[in-house]
N, C-alpha and C positions, 0 to 999 in steps of 0.2 A: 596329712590326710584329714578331712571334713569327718565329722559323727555325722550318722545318720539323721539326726533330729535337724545338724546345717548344713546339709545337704539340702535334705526334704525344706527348708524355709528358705534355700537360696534358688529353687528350682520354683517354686509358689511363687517368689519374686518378680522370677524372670517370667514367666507364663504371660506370654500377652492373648488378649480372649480373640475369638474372632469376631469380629465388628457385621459383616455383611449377613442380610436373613432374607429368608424367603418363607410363603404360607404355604400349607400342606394339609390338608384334612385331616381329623384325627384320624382316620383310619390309617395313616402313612407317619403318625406322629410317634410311634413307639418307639423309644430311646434317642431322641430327639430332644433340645437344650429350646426352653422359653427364651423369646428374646423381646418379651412385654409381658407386661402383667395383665390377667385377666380376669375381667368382677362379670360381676351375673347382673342378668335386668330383670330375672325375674326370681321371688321366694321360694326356697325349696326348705318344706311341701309347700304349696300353695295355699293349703287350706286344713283345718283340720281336719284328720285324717286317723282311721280304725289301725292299731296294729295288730287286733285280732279277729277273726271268723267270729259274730256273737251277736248280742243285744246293746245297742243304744239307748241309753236310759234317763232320767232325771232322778239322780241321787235320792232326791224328796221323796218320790212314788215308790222309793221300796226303803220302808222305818222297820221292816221285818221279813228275815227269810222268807221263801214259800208265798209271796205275793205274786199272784196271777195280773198280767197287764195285755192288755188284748195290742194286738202287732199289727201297725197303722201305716208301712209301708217296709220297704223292700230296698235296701240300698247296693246297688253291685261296684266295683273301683272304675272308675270312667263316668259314672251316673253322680247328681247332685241330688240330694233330697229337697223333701220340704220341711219345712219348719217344725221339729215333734209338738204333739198335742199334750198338753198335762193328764196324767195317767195312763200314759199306752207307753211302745217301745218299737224300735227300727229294727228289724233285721240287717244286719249290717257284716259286710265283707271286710278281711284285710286290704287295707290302701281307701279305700271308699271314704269320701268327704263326711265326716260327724254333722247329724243336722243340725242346725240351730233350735238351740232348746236344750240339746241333751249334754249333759257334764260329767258322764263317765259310760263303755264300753264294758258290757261283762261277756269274757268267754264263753264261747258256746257250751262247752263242759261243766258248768256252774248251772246252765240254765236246760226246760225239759218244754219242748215244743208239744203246745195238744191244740191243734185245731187252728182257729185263728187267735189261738192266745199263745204266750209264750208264762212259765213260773220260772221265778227266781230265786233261786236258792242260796244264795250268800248276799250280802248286803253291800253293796257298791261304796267307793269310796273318789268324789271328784277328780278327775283329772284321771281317772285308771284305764288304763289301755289309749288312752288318747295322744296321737303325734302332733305337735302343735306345730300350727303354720310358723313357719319360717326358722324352726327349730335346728335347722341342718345351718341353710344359707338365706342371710337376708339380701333383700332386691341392692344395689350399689356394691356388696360387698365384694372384695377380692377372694378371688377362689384360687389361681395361682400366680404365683412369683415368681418374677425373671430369675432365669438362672435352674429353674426347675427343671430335674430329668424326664421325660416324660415316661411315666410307667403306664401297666394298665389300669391302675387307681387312677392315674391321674385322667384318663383315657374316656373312664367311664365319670369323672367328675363332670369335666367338661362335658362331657353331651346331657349330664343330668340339667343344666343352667344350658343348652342349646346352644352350644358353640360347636358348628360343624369344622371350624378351622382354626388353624394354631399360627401364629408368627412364632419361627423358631432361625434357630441359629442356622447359618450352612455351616454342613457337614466337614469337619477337619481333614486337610488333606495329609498324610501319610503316607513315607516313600520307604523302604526297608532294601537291604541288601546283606550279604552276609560273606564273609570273608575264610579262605580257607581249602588248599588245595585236596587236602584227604578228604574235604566233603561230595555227597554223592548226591542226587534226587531219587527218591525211594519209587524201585519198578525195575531199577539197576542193578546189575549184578556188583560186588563187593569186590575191588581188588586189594591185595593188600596192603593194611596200612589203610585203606578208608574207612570211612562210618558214614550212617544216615544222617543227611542234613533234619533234625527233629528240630530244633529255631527256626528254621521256616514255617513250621506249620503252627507250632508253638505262639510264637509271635502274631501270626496269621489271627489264629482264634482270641488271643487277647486283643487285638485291636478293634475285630471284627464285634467284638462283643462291646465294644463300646460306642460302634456305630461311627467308626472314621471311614473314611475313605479311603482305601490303600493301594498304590501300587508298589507290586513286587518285582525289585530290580533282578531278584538271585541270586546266585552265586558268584562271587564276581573273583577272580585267579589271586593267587597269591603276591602282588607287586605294587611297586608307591603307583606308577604309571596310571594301570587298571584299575587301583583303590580311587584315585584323583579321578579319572572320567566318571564313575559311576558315583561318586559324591558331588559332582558340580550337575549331573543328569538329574538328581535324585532333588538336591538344593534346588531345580528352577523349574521343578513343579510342585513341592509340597512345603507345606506347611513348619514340617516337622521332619527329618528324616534321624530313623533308629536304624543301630545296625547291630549285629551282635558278632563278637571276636577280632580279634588287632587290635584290641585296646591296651596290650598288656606291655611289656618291653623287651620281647624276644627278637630275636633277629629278623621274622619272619611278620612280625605286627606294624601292617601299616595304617589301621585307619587312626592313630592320633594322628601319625605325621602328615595325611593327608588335610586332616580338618586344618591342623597349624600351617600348610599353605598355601590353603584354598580362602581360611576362614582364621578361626580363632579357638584355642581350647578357654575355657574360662574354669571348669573344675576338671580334676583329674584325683579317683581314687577315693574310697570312702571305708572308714573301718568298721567294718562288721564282714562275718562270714554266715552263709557266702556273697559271693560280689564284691569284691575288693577292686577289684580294676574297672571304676565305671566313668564313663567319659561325658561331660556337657561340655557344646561349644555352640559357636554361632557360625555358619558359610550362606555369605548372601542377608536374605533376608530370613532366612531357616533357622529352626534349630533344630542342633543336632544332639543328639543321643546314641552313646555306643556303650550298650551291653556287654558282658563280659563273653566270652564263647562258653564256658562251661554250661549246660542248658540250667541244672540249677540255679546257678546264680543270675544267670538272663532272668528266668522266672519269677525268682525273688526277688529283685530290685526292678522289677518292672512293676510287681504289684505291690511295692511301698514305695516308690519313689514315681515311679515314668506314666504310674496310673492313675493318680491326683495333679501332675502337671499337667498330663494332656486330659484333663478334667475342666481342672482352669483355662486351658486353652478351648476348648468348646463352651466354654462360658457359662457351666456349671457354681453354681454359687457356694454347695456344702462338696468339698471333694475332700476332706479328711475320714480317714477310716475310727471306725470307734476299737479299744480292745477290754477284754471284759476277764475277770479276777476267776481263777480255776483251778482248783487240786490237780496236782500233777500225782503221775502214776507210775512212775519213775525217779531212776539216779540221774543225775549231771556234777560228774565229780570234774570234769577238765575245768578247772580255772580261766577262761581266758582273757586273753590279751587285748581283745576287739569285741563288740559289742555280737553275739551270734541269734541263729533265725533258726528255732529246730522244724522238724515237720513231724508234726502229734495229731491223733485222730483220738475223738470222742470215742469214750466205751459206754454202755449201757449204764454204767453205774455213774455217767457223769466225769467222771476223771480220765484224764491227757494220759494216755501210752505213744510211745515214742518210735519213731522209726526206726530199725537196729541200724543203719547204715545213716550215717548222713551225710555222706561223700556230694562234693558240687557237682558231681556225675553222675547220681542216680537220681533219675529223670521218673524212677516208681514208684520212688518217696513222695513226689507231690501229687500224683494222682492216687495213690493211698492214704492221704493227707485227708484233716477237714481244714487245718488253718495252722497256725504259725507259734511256736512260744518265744516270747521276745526277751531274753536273755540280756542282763547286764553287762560291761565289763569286770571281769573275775568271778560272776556271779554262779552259784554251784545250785542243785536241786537235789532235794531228797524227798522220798515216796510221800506223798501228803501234804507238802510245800504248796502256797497257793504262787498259780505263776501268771505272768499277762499273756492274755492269748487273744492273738488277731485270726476269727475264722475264714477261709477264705469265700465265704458267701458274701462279705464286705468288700473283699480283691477282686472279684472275678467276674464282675457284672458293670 
């Protein structure tokens, strides 16, 4: 069996990105992969610029609180002033271009309007409240890098530098099916010996949340036959195809044997729990991915393993998750023998309580989850231990 560390660097390896892009409007670019980089032609701000409601001033013309300056113009953010006069003062908006002449903004609350004068009551200090042109972004500069996810940060970056449009990657295609005669589609009445197929929809929302393109093959019966057509269907339109269950070695598990021959298995099985039985292969020009059937363990090796691969394949440039140092609030006396994945939720005091159940078949544990603790091999916990935790605000988007 592979550790999950060479798993995860032999799955990075293979990841080939997608090559073909097409432009989209930012308005269409949300979660969308750069496939150029992109600089500004123009400085942001353009000019200096108020960051507060107030008086525009010349530092010089106030050597003492309480100096009264008669108010020589009116600046609003869209408007350009004139030039200030030595001993007067601008009215002056947030955003609103700082005239020439004056080298420091005093908030309105510092100063006491009477008439056409304005007094100042605290003594300015150069450069105070002032945005300096090109402070954010200078004109040439690169604002984002290929490989970028697009967020709404990024979203509203670009239109701040006037790029109505994005060169981005095409969208990954994704084919999925699911193996297993007890499973049912939920609306269905239950006979015995079934369960709800929860991996279809599971899977559905993980993908969907990273913006591939899926089609959903189903459910496909329990035989090599049925497994081989809907894996050669599933290979000669996507990109990628994931499946979850028949990965394991039961009587009744066909999709390794189908990938081995249709295609090729290249890993098989990785130790940590859960997710033990997880399958990478290639059919065609595809790759393939088979998840384990347990829904937790599909879950959880999807979002450490299947979700930085097809990261890199959308041609995401950072697709490693970060994990951050946390009091646990809890025991872990079991020893084990394989690297384990708990599911812990933040308490108000900061510290990791644990899920009492962590069977690969409670599927309530991860939605009662916030994130992950990443357990050593024989590695034990006691109340107050600091442990690494992956939250899933890092997995699931």
């Amino acid at each position: 069996m592979l550790t999950a560390d060479q798993l995860l660097d032999a799955l990075l390896e293979r990841a080939r990105g997608v090559t073909e892009t097409e432009t989209v409007s930012i308005t269409d670019a949300l979660g969308r992969v750069l496939a150029a980089p992109q600089t500004s032609a123009i400085t942001v701000p353009p000019l200096d610029n108020s960051a507060m409601d107030g008086y525009a001033v010349r530092a010089a013309d106030v050597v003492v609180a309480g100096v009264r300056l008669p108010v020589s113009q009116r600046i609003l953010a869209g408007a350009v002033g004139t030039p200030l006069q030595p001993g007067t003062a601008a009215r002056i908006f947030t955003g609103a271009p700082v005239p020439p002449g004056a080298d420091a903004v005093l908030m309105q609350e510092y100063c006491l309007a009477e008439g056409e004068s304005v007094v100042i009551n605290k003594l300015p200090q150069p450069g105070e409240n002032i945005r300096r042109a090109g402070e954010d972004i200078e004109a040439g500069g690169q604002v984002l890098a290929t490989g970028t996810r697009i967020g709404a940060a990024e979203m509203g970056l670009a239109a701040s530098v006037g790029l109505a449009a994005l060169p981005v990657f095409k969208r990954l295609k994704v084919a999925c099916f699911f193996t297993g005669d007890e499973l049912v589609t939920p609306g269905t009445a239950l006979r015995p010996g079934q369960i709800y197929n929860s991996n279809r929809y599971l899977l559905a929302g993980l993908l969907k949340s990273l913006g591939c393109e899926l089609t959903d093959f189903g459910i496909v019966p329990d035989s090599l036959e049925a497994t081989k057509a809907a894996l050669e269907g599933a290979a000669s339109i996507a990109d990628v195809v994931i499946t979850s269950g028949g990965v394991s070695v039961g009587e009744a598990d066909y999709v390794k044997a189908a990938v081995e021959k249709l295609g090729r298995v290249e890993m098989w099985k990785v130790a940590m729990k859960p997710g033990k039985p997880l399958v990478y292969g290639r059919v065609n020009d595809a790759d393939f991915i088979g998840l384990p059937g347990n829904p937790v363990s599909a879950f959880v090796t999807f979002c450490l393993f299947v979700r930085p691969f097809l990261l890199k394949r959308m041609g995401v440039a950072d697709v490693l998750y970060p994990a951050f140092a946390m009091q646990a609030d809890f025991a872990w006396n079991k020893a084990g023998a394989r690297r384990e994945f708990l599911r812990v939720k933040i308490q108000a005091d900061g510290r990791l309580a644990l899920f009492p159940n962590q069977g690969s078949g409670v599927l309530t544990s991860c939605a009662w989850a916030d994130g992950l603790v990443d357990l050593g091999v024989g590695q034990t916990v006691h109340p107050g231990d600091w442990v690494r935790f992956i939250p899933f605000s890092e997995l699931l988007s």
